[in-house]
KEMIVO-78402 format. One record per residue: residue in one letter; x, y, z of N, C-alpha, C in turn. Coordinates in steps of 0.2 Angstrom, whole numbers, plus 5000, padded with zeros to 4 digits. Layout:
BEGIN
aXYZXYZXYZ;...
This chain:
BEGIN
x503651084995504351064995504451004990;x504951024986504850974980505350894983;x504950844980505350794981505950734975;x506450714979506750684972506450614973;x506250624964506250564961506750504962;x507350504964507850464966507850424973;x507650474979507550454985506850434984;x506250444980505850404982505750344978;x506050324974506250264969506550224976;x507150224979507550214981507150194991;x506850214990506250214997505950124996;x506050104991505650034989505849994996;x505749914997505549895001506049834999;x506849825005507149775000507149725008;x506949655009506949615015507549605018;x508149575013508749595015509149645016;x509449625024509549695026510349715020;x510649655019511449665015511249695010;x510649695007510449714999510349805000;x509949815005509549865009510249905010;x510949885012511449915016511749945009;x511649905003512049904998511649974993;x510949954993510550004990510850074992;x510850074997511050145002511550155001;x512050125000512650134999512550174990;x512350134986512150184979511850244980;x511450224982511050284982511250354985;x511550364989512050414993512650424988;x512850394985513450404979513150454973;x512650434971512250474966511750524970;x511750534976511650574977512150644978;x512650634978513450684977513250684972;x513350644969513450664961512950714959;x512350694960511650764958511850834963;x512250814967512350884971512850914968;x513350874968513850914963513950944955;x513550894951513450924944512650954943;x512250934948511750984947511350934940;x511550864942511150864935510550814937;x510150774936509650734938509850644936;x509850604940510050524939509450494941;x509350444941508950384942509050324940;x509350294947509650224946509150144949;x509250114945508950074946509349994945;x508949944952509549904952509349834950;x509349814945508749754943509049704946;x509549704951509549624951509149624959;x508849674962508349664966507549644962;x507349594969506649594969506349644970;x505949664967505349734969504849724970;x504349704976503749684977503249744977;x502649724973502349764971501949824976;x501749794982501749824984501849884991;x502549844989503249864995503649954991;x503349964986503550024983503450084987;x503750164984503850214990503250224989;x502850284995502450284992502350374993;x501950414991502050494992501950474998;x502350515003502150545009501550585011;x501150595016500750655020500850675025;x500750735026500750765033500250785037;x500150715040499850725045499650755049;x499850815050499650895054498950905052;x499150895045498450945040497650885040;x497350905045496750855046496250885047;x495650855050494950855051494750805054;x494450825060494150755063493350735061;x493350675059492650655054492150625059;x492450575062492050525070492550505076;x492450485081492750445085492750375086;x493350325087493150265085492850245091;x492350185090492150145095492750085097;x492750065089493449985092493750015085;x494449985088495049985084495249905083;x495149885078495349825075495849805073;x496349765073497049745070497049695066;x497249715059497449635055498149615052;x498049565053498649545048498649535041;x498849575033498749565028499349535024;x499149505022499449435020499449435012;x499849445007499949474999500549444997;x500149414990500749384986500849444981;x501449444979501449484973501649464965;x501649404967501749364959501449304960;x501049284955500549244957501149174954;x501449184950501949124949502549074955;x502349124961502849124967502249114972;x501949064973501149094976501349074984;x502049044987502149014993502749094994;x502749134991503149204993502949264996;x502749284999502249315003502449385009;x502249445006502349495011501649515014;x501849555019501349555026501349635028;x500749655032500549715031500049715037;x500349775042499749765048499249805045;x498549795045497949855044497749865050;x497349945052497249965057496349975055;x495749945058495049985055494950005062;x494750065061494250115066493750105063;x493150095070492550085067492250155071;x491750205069491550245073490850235072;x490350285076489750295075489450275068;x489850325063489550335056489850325052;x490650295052491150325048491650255050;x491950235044492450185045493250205044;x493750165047494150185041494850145041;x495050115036495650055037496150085032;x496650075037497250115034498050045034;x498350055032499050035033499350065039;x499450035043500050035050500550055048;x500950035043501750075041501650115037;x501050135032501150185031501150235034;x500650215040500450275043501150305049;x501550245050502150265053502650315049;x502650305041503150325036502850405037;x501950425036501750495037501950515044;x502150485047502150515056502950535055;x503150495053503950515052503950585047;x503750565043503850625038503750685042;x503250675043502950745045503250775052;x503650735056504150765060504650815057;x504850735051505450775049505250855044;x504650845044504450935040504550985045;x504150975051504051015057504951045059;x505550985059506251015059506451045054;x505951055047506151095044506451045036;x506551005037506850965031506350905032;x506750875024506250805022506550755020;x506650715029507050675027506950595026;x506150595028505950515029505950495021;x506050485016506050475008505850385009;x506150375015506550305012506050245017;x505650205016505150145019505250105022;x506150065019506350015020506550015027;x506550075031506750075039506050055041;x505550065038504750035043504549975039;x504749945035504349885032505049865030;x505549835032506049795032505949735034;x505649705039505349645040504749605037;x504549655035503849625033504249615025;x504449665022504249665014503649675011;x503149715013502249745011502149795013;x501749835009501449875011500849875007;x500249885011499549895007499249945006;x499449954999499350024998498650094999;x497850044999497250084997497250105007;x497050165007496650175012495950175011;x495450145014494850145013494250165019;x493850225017493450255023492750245019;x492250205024491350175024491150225030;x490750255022490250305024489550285027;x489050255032488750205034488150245032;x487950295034487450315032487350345024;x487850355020487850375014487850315010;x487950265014488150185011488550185002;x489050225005489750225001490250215005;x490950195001491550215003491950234998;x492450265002493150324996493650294999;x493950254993494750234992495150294990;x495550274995496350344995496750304992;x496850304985497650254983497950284980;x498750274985499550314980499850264976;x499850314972500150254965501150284968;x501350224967501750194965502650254968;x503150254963503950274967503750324966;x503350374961503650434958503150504960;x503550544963503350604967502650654961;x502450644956502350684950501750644950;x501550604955500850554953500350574954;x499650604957499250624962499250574967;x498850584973498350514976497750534976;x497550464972496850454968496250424972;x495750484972495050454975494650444972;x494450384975493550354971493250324977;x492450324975492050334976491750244975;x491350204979490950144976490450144984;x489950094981489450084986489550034990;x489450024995489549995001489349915001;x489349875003489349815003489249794997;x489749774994489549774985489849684986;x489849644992489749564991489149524992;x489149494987488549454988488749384991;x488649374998488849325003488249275001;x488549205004488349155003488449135011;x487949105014488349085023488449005020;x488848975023489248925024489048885030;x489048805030489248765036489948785039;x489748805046490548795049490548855055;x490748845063490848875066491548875069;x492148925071492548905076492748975078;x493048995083493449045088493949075085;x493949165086494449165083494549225089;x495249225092495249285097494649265104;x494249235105493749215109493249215107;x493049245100492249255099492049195095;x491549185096491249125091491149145084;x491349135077491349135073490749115068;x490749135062490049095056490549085050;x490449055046490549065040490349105035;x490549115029490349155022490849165020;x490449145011490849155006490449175000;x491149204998490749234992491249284985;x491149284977491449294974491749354972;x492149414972492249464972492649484967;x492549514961493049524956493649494955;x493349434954493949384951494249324957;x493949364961494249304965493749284971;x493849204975493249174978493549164986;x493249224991493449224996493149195000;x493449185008492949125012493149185019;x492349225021492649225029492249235035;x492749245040492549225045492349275051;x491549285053491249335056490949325062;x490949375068490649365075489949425075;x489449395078488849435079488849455085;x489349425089489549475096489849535097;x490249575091490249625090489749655084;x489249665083488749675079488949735074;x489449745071489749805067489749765058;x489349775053489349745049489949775045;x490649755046491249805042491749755043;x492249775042492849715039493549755038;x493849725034494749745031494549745025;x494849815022494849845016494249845015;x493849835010493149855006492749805009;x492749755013492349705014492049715021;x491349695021490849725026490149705023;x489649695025488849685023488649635027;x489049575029488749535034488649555042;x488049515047487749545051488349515057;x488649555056489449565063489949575059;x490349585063491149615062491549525057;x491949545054492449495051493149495055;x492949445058493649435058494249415056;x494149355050494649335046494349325036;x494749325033494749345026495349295022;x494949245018495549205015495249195009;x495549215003495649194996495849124993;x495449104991495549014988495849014987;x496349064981497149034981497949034984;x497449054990498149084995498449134994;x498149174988498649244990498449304990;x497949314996497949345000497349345005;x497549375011497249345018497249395023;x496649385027496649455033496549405038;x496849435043496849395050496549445055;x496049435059496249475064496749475071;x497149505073497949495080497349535084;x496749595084496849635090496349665089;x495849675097495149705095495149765102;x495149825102495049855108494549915107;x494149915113493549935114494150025115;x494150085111494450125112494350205109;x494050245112494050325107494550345105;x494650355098495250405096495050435091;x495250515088494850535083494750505078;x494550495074494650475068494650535060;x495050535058495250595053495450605046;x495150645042495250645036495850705033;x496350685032496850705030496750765024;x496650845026496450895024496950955023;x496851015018497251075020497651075013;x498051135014498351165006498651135002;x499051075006499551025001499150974999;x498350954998498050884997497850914990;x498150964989497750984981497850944976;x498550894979498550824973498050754974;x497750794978497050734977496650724971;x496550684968496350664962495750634961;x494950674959494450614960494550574951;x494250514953494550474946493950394949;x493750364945493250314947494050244945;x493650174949494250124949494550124943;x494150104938494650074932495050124929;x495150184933495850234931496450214936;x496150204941496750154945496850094943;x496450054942496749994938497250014932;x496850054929497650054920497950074923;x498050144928498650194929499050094933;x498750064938499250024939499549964935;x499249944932499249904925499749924921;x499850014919500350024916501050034919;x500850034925501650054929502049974928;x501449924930501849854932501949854923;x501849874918501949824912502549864911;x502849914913503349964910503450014916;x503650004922503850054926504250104924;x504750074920505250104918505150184913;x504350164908504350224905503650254912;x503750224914503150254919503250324923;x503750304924504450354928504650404924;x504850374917505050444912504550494911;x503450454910503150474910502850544915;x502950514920503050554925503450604928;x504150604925504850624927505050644918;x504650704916505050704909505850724908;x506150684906506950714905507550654909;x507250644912507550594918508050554915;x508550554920509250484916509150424921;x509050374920508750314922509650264921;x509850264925510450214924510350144925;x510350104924510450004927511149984930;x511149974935511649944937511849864934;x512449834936512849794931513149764936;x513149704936513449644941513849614934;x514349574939515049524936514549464936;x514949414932515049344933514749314942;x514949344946514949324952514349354955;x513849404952513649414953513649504958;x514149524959514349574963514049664957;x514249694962514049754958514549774952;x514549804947514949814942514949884939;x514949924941514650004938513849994936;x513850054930513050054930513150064921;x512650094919512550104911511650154910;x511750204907511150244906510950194901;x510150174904509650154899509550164892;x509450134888509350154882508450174881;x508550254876507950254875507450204874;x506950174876506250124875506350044880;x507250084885507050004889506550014891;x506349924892505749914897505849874901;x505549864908505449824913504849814915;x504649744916503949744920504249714927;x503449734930503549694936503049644938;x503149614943502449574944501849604945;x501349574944500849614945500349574947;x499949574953499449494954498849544960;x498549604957498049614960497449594963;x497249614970496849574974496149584969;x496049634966495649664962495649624954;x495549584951495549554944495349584939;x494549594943494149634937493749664939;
């Protein structure tokens, strides 16, 4: 089922609900209009904020799976992401979920994975109508994009990352080896959730993290790619505050754990990191041709505010506009 480029542009992540009401209200306008003339639009509205990681993102359906392990505990965090490091007191938020099983890890996004449940309802009625995010990340303003499943006995893990608004992207798998931190333990003990706590710290592609682990549950694993020390982490904070895992919530609980399989994953993509790095590097430098590059032919409109700031009509882009966005990945190098 093919998806528009339009409705998933427009899926972005706006924290105001007046901008959010305003969006939609565009958006539905040009969507007549592409029903009526049959022709293809793409409106965009610059005087919003766009956070980087608050973008649509391809949908899954979650029907199509495979159960890989059972968890033992289910762990909750709260991720905490600047997306402009010139704005570093501005901050969107992101619950991660990690299942920890027997053999298999696996830390996902909580709204994204609300955004797949939706979707995939609305398939099973026959239509496609979840496009749009900002009804499950309205509050927060984040979404973190990477899924990541530790393979414990292969001593790897495989990152799942959806690039960015445009339906034409694949989602990109790679491959790294497992505890790729070289921890330092630290002075310093204290409680977090009840358990008694250790320190460590240590440097990780560009930036110097400090955290916080229990040897009362003995699971050497973490949030997102972070794992090697001897217990579970419960908290993760970056020196320059932007960005941070907290753990909210630890429950002892079996649930499958699943790797999302079947005839529509054939946009799965194996690709090693520094292809996700450029592929994101070029979106944030020029979204705009990112989107053409992706969407060949596409009419990319700007919206037009007065003096007072209000909406004003729109104007088709001119060949070679460029926009960038922010871009302040947890990743540096």
């Amino acid at each position: 089922m093919s998806r528009s480029p339009i409705a998933s542009f427009f899926a972005m992540t706006v924290p105001c609900s007046e901008v959010k009401r305003y969006c939609s209200f565009i958006l539905n306008t040009y969507l007549k209009q592409i029903t009526m003339n049959k022709k293809l639009y793409f409106v965009m509205l610059l005087t919003l904020a766009i956070p980087r990681l608050a973008l649509a993102q391809n949908p899954i359906n979650i029907d199509e799976y495979k159960v890989i392990d059972q968890s033992r505990f289910i762990i909750t965090y709260e991720a905490m992401m600047t997306d402009d490091s010139l704005k570093p007191t501005k901050h969107n938020y992101d619950r991660l979920v990690l299942m920890v099983g027997d053999s298999i890890s696996r830390c996902y996004s909580n709204t994204m994975h609300r955004y797949d449940s939706a979707f995939t309802v609305s398939e099973r009625k026959g239509h496609d109508s979840y496009k749009n995010m900002s009804h499950f990340v309205a509050d927060s303003g984040g979404v973190w994009v990477p899924d990541v499943y530790k393979y414990y006995g292969s001593e790897r893990m495989t990152v799942m990352h959806r690039m960015g608004t445009v339906d034409r992207v694949p989602i990109y798998l790679y491959d790294e080896p497992l505890d790729l931190m070289d921890w330092k333990m630290s002075f310093g003990t204290k409680e977090i959730l009840g358990y008694p706590c250790f320190k460590a710290e240590c440097d990780f592609r560009g930036r110097h993290w400090t955290a916080w682990f229990t040897m009362q549950i003995p699971v050497k694993d973490g949030p997102w790619k972070f794992g090697g020390l001897p217990g579970l982490i419960l908290e993760m904070e970056e020196s320059r505050g932007h960005y941070a895992f907290r753990c909210i919530g630890i429950e002892n609980q079996q649930k499958p754990m699943i790797w999302y399989d079947g005839p529509r994953f054939e946009d799965y993509q194996r690709c090693t990191r520094a292809d996700v790095m450029k592929q994101e590097e070029d979106y944030h430098a020029d979204f705009i041709g990112y989107i053409r590059m992706a969407n060949p032919g596409i009419k990319i409109h700007i919206a037009k505010t007065d003096a007072s700031g209000k909406y004003a009509g729109s104007e088709e882009a001119p060949e070679g506009y460029k926009k960038a966005l922010p871009y302040n990945p947890v990743e540096l190098e």
